[in-house]
C-alpha positions in Angstrom: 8.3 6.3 -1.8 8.1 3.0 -3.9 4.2 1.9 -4.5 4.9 -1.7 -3.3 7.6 -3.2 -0.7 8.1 -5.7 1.8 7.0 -5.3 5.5 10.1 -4.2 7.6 12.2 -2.5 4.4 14.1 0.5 5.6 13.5 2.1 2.2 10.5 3.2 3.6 9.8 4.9 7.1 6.4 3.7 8.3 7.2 5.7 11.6 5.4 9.0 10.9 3.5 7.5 8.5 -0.4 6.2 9.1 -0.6 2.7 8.5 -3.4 0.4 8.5 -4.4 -3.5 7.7 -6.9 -2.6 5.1 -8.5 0.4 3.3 -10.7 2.1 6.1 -12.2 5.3 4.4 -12.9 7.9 7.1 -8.9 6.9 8.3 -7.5 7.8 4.9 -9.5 10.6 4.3 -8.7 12.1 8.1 -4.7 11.4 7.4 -4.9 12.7 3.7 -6.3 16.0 5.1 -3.3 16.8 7.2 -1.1 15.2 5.0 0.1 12.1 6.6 1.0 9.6 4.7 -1.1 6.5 4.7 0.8 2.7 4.1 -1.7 -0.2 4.0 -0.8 -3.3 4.4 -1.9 -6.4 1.7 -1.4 -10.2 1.8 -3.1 -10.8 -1.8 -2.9 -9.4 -5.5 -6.3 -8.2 -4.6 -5.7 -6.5 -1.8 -2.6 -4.4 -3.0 -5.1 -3.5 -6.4 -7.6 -2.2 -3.8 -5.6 -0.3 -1.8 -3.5 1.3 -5.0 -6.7 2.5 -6.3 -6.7 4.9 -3.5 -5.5 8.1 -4.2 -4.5 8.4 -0.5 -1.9 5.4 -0.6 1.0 6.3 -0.7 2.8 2.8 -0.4 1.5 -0.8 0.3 3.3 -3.0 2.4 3.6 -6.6 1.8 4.7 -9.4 4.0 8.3 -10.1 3.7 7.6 -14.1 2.6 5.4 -12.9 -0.5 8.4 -12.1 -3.0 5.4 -13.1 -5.4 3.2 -9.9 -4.7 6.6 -7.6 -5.2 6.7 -8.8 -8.8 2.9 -8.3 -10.0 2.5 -6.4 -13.0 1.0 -3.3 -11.6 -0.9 -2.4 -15.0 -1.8 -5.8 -15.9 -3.7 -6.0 -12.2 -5.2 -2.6 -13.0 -6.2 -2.6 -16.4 -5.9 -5.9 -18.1 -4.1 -7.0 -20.8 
């Protein structure tokens, strides 16, 4: 499962997995213990950072007009330069 697409991509089956609008704690601890996946969903670079920093995400969804957030440098977001 790729770490960032666009809302409504096939590539990635959102039906069995547990998706939510922003990082909620007790949700992705409760989904990670029976091993759901968890997809959150981001509108901003700092969103998608917040929600990658979870070791529970498995993908973050995007909206399908922000080609902008598909392209951010992952590690420069993260670390820096």
């Amino acid at each position: 499962m790729p770490e960032l697409v666009a809302e409504g991509d096939p590539a990635v089956p959102v039906e069995e997995a547990l998706v939510l609008d922003a990082v909620e704690e007790e949700a992705l601890r409760a989904a990670f213990a029976e091993g759901r996946p968890v997809v959150v969903r981001a509108s901003s670079a700092e969103e998608v950072k917040a929600a990658l920093a979870r070791p529970e995400v498995a993908c973050v969804l995007v909206p399908a007009d922000r080609d902008d957030l598909l392209s951010l440098d992952l590690t420069e977001l993260t670390y820096g330069r």
